[in-house]
N, CA, C and O atoms as CSV, one atom per row, in Angstrom:
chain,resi,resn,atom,element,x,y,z
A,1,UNK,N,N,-11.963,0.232,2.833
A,1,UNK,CA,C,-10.809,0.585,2.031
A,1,UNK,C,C,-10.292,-0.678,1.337
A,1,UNK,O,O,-10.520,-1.790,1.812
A,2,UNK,N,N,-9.596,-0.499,0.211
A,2,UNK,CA,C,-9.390,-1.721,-0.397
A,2,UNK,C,C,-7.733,-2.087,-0.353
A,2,UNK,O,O,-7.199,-2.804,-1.199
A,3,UNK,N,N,-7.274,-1.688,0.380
A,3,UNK,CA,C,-5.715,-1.918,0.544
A,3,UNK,C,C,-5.648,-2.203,2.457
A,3,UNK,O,O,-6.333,-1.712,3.354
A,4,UNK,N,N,-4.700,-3.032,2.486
A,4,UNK,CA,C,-4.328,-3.146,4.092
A,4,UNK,C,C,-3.253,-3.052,4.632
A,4,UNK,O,O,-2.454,-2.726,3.754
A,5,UNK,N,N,-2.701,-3.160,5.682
A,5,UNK,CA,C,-1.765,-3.328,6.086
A,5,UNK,C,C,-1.032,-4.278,5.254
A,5,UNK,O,O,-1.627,-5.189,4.679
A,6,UNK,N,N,0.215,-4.114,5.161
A,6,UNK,CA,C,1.445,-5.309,5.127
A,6,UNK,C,C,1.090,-5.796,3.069
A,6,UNK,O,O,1.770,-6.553,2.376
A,7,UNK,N,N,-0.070,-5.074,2.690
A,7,UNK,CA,C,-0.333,-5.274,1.381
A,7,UNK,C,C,1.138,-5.398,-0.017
A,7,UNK,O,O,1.829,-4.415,0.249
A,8,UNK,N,N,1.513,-5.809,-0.710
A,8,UNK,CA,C,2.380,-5.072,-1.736
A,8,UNK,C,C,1.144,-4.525,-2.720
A,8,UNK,O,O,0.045,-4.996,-3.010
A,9,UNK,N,N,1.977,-3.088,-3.159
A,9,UNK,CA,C,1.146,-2.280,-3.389
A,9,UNK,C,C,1.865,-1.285,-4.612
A,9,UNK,O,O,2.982,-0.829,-4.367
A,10,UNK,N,N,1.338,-1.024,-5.664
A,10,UNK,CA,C,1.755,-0.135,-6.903
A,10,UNK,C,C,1.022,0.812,-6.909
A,10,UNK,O,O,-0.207,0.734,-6.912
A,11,UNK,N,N,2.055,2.428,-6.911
A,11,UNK,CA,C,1.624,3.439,-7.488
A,11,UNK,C,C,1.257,3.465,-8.778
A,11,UNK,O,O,1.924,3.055,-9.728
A,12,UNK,N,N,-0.897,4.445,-8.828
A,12,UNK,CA,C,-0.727,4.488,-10.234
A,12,UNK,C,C,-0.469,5.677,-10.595
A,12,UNK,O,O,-0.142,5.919,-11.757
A,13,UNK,N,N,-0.573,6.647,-9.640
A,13,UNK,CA,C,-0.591,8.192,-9.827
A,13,UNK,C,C,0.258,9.190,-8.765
A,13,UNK,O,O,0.458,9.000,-7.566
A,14,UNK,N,N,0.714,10.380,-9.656
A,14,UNK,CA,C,1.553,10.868,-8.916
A,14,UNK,C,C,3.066,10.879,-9.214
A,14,UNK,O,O,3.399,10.452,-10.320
A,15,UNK,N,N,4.040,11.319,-8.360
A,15,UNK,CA,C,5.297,11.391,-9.137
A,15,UNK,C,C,5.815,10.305,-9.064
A,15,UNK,O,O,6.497,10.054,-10.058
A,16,UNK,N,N,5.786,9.189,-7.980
A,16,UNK,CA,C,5.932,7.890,-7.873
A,16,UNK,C,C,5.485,6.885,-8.469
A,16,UNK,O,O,5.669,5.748,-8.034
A,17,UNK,N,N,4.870,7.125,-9.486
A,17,UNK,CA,C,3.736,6.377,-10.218
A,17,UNK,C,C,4.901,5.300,-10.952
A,17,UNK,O,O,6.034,5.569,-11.353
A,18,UNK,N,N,4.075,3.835,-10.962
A,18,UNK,CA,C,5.135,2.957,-11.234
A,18,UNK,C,C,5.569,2.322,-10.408
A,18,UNK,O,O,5.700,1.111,-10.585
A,19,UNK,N,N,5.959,2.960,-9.161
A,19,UNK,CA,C,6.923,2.248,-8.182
A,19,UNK,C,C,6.387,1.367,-7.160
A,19,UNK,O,O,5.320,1.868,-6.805
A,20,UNK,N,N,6.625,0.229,-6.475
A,20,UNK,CA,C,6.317,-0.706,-6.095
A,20,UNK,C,C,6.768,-0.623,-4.588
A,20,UNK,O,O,7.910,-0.319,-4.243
A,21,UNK,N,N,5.670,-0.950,-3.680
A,21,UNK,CA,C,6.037,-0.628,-2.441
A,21,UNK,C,C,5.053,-1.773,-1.094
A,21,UNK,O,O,4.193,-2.560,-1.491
A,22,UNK,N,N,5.387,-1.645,0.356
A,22,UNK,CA,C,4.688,-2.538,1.026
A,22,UNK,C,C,4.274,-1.575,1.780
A,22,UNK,O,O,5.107,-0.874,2.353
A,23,UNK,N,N,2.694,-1.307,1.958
A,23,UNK,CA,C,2.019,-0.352,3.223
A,23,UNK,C,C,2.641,-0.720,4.441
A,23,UNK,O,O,2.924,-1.885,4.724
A,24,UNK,N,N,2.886,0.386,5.259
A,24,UNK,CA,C,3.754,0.198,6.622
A,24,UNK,C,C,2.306,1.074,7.269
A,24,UNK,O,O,2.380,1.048,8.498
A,25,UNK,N,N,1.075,1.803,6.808
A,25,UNK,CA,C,0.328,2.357,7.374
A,25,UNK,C,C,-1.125,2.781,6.933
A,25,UNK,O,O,-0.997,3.747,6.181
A,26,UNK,N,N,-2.178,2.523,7.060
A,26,UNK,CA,C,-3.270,3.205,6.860
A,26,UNK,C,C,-3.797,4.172,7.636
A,26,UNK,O,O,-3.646,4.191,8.857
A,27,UNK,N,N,-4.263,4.790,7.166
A,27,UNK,CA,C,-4.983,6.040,7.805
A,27,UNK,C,C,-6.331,5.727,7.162
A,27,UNK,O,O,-6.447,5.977,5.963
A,28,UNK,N,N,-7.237,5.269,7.749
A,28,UNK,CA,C,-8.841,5.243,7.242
A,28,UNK,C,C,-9.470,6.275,7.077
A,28,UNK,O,O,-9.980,6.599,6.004
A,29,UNK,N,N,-9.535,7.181,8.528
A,29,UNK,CA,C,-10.505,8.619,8.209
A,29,UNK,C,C,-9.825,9.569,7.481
A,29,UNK,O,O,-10.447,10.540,7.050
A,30,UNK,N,N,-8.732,9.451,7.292
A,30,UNK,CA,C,-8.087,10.279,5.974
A,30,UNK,C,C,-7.873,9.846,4.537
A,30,UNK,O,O,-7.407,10.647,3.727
A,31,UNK,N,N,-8.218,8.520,4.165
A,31,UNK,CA,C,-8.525,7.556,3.345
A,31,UNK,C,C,-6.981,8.056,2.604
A,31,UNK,O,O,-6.749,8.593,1.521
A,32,UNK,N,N,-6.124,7.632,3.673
A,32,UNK,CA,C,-4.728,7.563,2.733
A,32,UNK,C,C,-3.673,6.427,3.660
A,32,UNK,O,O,-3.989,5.922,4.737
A,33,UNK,N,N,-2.689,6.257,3.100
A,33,UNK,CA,C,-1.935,5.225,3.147
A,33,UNK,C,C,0.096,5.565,3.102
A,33,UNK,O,O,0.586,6.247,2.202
A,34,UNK,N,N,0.991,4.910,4.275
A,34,UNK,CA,C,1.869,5.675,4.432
A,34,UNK,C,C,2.839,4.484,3.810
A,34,UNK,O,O,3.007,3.677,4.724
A,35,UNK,N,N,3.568,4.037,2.586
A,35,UNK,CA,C,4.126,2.903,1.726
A,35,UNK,C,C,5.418,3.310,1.809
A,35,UNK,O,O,5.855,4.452,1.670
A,36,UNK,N,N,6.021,2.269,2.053
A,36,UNK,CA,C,7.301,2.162,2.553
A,36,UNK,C,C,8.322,2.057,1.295
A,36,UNK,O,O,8.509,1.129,0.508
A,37,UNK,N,N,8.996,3.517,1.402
A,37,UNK,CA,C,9.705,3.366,0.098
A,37,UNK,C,C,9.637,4.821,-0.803
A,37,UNK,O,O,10.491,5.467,-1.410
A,38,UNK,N,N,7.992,5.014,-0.540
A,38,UNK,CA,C,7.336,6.207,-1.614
A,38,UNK,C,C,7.173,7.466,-0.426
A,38,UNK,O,O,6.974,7.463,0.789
A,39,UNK,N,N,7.396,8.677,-1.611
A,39,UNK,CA,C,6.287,9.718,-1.712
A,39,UNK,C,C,7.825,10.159,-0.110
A,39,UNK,O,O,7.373,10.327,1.023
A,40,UNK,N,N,9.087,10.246,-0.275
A,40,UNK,CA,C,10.021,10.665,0.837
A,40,UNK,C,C,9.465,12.190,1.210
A,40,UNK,O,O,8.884,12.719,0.262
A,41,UNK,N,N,9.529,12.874,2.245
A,41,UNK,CA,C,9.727,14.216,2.344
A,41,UNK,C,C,11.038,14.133,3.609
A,41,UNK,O,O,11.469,13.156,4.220
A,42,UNK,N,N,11.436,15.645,3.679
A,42,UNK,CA,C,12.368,15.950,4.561
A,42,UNK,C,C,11.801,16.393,5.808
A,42,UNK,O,O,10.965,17.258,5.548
A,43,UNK,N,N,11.886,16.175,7.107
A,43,UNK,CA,C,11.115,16.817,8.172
A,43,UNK,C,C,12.295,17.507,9.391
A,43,UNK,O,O,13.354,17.085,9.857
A,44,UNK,N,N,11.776,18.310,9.522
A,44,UNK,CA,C,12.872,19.192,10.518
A,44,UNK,C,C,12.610,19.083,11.687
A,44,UNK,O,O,11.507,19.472,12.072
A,45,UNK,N,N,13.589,18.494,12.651
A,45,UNK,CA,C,13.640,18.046,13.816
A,45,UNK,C,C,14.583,18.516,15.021
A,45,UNK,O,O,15.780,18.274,15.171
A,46,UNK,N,N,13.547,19.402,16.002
A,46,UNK,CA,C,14.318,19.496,17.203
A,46,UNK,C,C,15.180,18.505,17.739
A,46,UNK,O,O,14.977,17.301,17.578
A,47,UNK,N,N,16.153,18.986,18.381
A,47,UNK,CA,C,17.152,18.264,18.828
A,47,UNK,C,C,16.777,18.295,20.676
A,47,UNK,O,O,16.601,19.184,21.510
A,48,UNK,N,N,16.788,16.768,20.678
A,48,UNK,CA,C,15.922,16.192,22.126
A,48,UNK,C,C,16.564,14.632,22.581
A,48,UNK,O,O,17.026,13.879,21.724
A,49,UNK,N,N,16.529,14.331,23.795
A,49,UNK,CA,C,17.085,13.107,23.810
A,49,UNK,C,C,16.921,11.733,22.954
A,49,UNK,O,O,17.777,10.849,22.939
A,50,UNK,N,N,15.906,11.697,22.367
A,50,UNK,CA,C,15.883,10.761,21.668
A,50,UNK,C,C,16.555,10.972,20.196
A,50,UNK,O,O,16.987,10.012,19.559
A,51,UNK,N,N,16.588,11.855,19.878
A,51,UNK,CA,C,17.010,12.549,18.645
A,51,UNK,C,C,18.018,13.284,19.156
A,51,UNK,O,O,17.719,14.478,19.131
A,52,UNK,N,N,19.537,12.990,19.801
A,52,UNK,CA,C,20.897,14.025,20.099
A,52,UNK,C,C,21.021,14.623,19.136
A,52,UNK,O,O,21.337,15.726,19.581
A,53,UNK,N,N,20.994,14.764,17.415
A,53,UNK,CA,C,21.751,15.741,16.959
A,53,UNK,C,C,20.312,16.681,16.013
A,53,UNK,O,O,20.482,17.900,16.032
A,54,UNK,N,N,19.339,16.324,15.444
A,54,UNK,CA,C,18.467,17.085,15.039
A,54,UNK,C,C,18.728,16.888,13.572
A,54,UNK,O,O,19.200,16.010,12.850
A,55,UNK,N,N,18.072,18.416,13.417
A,55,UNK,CA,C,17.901,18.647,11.888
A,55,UNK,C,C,16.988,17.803,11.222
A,55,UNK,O,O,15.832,17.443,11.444
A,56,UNK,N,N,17.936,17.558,10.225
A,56,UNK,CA,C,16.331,16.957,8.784
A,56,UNK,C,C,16.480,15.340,8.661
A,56,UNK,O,O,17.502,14.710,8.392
A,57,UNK,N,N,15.288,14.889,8.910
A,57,UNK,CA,C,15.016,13.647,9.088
A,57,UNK,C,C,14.108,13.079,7.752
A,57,UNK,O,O,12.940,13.454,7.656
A,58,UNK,N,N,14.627,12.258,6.835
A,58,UNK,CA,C,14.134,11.785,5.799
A,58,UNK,C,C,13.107,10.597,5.935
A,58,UNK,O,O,13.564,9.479,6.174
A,59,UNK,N,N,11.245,10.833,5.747
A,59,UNK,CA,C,11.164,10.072,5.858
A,59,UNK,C,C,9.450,9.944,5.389
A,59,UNK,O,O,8.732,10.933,5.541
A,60,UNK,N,N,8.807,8.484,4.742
A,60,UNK,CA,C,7.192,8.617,3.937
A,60,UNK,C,C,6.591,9.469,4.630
A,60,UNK,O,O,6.561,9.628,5.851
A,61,UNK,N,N,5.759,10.411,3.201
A,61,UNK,CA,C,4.512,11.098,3.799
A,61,UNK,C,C,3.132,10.237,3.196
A,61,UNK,O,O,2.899,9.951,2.021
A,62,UNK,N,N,2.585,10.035,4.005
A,62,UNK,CA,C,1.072,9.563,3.090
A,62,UNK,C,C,0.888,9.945,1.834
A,62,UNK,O,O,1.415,10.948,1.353
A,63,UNK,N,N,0.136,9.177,1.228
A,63,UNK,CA,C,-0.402,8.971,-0.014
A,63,UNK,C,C,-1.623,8.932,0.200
A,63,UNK,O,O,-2.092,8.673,1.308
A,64,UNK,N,N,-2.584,9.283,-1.238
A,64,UNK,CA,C,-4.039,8.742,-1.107
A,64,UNK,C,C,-4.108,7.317,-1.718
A,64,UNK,O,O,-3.471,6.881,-2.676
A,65,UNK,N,N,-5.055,6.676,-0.919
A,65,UNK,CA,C,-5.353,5.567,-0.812
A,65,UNK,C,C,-6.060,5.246,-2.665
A,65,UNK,O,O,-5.984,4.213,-3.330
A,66,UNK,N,N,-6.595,6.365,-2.964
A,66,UNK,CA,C,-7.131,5.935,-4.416
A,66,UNK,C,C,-6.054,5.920,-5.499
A,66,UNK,O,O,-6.337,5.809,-6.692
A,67,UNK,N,N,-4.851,6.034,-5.053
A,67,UNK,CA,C,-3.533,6.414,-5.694
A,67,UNK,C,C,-2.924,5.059,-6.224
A,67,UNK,O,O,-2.186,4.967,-7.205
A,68,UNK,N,N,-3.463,3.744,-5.208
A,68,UNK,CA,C,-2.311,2.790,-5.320
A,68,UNK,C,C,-3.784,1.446,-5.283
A,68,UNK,O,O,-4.887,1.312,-4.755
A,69,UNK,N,N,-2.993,0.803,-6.086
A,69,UNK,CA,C,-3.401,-0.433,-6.493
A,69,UNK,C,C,-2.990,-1.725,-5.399
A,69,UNK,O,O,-2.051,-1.566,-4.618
A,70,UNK,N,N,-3.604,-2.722,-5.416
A,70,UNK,CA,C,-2.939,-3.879,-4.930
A,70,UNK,C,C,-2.460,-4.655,-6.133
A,70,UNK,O,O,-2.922,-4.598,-7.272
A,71,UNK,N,N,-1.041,-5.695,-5.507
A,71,UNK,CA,C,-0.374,-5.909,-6.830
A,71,UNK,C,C,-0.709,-7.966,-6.652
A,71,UNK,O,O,-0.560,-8.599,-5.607
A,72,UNK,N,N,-1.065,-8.424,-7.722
A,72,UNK,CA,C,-1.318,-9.653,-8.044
A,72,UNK,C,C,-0.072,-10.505,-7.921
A,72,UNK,O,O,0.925,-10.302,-8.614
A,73,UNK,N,N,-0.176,-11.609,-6.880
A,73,UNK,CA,C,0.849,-12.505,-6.591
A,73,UNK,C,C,0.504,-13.578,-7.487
A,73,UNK,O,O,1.547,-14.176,-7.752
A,74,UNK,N,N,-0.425,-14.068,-8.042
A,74,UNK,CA,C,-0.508,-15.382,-9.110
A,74,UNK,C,C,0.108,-14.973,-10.017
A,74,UNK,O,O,0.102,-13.899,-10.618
A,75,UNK,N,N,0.882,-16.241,-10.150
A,75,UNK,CA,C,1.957,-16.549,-11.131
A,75,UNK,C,C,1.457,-17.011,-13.020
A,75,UNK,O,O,2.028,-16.848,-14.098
A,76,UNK,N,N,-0.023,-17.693,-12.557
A,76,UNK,CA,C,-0.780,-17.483,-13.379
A,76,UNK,C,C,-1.631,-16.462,-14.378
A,76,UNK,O,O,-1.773,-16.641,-15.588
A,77,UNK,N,N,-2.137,-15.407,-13.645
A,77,UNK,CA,C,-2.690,-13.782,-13.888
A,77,UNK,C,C,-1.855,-13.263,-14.975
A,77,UNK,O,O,-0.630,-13.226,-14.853
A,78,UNK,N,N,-2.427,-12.878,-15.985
A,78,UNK,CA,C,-2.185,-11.973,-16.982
A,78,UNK,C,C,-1.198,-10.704,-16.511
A,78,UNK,O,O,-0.157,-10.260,-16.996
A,79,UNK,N,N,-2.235,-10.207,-14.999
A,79,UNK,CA,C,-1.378,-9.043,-14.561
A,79,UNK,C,C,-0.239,-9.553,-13.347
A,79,UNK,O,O,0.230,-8.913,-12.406
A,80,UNK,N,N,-0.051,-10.709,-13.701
A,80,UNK,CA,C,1.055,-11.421,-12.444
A,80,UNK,C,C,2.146,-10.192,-11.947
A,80,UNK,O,O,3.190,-10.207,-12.600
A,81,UNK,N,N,2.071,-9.220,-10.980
A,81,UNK,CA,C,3.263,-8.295,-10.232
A,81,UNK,C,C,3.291,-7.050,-10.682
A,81,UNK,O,O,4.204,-6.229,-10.774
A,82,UNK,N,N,1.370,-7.003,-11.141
A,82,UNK,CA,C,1.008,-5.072,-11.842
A,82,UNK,C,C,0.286,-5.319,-10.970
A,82,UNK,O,O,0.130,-6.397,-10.396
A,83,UNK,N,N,-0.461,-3.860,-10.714
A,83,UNK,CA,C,-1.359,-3.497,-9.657
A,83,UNK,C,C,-2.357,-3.933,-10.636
A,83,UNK,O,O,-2.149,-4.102,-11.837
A,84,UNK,N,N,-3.934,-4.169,-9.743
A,84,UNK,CA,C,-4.895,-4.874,-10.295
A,84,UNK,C,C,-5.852,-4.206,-9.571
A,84,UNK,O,O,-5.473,-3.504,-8.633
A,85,UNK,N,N,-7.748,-4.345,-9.990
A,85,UNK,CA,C,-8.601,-3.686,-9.052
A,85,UNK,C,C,-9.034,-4.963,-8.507
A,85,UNK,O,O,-9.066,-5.987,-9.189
A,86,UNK,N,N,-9.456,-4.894,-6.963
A,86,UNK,CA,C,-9.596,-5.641,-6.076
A,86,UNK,C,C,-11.613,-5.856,-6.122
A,86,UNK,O,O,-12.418,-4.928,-6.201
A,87,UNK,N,N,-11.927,-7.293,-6.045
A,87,UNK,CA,C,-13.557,-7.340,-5.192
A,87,UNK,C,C,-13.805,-8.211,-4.181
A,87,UNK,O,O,-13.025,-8.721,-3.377
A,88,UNK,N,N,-14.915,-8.318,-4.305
A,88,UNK,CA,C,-14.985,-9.050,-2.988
A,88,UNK,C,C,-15.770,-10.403,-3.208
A,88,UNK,O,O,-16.395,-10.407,-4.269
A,89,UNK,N,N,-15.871,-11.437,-2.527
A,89,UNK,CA,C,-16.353,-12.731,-2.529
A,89,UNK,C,C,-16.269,-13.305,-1.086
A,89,UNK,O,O,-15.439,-13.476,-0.193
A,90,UNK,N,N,-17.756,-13.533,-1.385
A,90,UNK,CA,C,-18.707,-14.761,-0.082
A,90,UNK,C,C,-17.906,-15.968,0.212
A,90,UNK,O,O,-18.737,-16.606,-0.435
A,91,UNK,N,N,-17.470,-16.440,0.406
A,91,UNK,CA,C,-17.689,-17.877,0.453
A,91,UNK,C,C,-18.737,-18.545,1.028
A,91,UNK,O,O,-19.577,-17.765,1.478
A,92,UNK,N,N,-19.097,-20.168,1.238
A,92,UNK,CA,C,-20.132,-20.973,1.842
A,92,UNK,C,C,-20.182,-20.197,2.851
A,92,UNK,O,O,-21.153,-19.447,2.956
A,93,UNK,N,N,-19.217,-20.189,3.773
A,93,UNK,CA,C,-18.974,-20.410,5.728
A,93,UNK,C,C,-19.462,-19.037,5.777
A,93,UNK,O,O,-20.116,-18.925,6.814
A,94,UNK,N,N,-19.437,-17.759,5.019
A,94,UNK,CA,C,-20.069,-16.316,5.637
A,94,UNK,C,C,-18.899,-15.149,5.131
A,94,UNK,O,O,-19.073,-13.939,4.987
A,95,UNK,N,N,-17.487,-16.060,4.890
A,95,UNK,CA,C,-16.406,-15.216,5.241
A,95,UNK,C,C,-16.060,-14.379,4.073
A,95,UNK,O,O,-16.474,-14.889,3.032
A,96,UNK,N,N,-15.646,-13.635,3.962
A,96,UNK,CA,C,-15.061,-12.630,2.656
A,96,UNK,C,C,-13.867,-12.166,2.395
A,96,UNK,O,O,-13.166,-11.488,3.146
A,97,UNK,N,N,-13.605,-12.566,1.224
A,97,UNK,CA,C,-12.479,-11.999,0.903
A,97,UNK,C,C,-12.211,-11.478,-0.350
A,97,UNK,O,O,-13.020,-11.684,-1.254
A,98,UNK,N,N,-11.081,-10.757,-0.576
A,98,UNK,CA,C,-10.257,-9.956,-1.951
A,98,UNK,C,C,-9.922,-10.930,-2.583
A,98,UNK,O,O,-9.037,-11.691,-2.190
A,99,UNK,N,N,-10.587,-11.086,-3.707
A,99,UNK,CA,C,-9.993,-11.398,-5.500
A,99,UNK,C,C,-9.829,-10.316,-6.383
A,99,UNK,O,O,-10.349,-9.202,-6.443
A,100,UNK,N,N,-8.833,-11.008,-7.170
A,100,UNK,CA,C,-8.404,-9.789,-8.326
A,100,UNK,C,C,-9.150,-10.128,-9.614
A,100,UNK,O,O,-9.181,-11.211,-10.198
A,101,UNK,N,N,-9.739,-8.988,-9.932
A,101,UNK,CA,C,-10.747,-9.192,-11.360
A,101,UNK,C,C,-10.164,-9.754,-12.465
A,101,UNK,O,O,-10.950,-9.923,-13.397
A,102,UNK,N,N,-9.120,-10.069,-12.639
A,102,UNK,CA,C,-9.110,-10.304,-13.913
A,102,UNK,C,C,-8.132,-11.806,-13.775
A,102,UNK,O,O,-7.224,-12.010,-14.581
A,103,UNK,N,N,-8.420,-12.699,-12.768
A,103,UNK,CA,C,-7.851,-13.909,-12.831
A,103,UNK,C,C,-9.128,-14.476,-11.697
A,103,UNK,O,O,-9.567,-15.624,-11.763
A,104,UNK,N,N,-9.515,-13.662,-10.882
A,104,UNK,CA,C,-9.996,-13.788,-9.725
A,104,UNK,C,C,-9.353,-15.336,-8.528
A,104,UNK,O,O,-9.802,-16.339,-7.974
A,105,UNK,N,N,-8.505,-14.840,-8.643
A,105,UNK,CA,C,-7.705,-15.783,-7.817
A,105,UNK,C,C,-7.713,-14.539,-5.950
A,105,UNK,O,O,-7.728,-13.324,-6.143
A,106,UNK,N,N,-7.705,-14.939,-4.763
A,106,UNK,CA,C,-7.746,-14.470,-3.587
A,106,UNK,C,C,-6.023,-13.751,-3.460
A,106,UNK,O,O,-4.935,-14.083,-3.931
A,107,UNK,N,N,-6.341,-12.993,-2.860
A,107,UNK,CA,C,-5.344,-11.745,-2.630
A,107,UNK,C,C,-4.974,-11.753,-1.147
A,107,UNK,O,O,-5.657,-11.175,-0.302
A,108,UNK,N,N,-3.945,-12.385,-0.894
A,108,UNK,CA,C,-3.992,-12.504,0.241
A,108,UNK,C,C,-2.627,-11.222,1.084
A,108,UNK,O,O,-1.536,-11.182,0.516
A,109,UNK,N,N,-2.800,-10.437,2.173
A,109,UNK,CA,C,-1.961,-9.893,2.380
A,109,UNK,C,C,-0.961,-10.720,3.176
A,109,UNK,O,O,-1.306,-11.563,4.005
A,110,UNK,N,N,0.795,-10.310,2.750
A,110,UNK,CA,C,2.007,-11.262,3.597
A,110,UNK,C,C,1.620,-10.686,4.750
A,110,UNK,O,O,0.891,-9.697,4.827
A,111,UNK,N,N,2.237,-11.464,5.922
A,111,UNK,CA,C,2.460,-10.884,7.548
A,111,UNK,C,C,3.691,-10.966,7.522
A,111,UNK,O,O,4.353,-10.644,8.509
């Protein structure tokens, strides 16, 4: 999958499209992604000790993962803070990582 955890991440499609968000979740075998911010629904909730009063609880439903872009932190990049398509690169030592095509500068996700 080309998005990760903790990624910043732009909707390109959908009613959210545009909006700018940080993955709080992947789902791999469902190849979707739960972004903190987007895509709200309402969920109806028994009332239980952890939850004393119930009712409707506002809160992300997944997205598909082919929906959202990763967004370019170089300050340099043409697309500096738009979503961009992600590849991949070797280095010497074996290791691999995400560059963005069109500066190809490394994409690194915040922790």
């Amino acid at each position: 999958m080309h998005v990760r955890r903790n990624d910043i991440i732009q909707v390109v499609a959908g009613d959210d499209s545009g909006k700018t968000g940080k993955i709080l979740d992947v789902i791999t075998k469902q190849n979707r992604v739960i972004v903190e911010g987007i895509n709200y629904i309402q969920k109806h909730v028994k009332r239980s000790e952890k939850n004393q009063q119930g009712g409707r609880v506002q809160m992300e439903a997944p997205i598909q993962a082919s929906n959202v872009l990763v967004v370019c932190q170089n300050k340099n990049c043409e697309k500096s803070g738009k979503g961009v398509r992600t590849g991949r690169k070797f280095l010497d030592n074996g290791d691999k990582i995400r560059v963005c095509y069109k500066c190809g500068s490394e994409i690194i996700a915040p922790d």
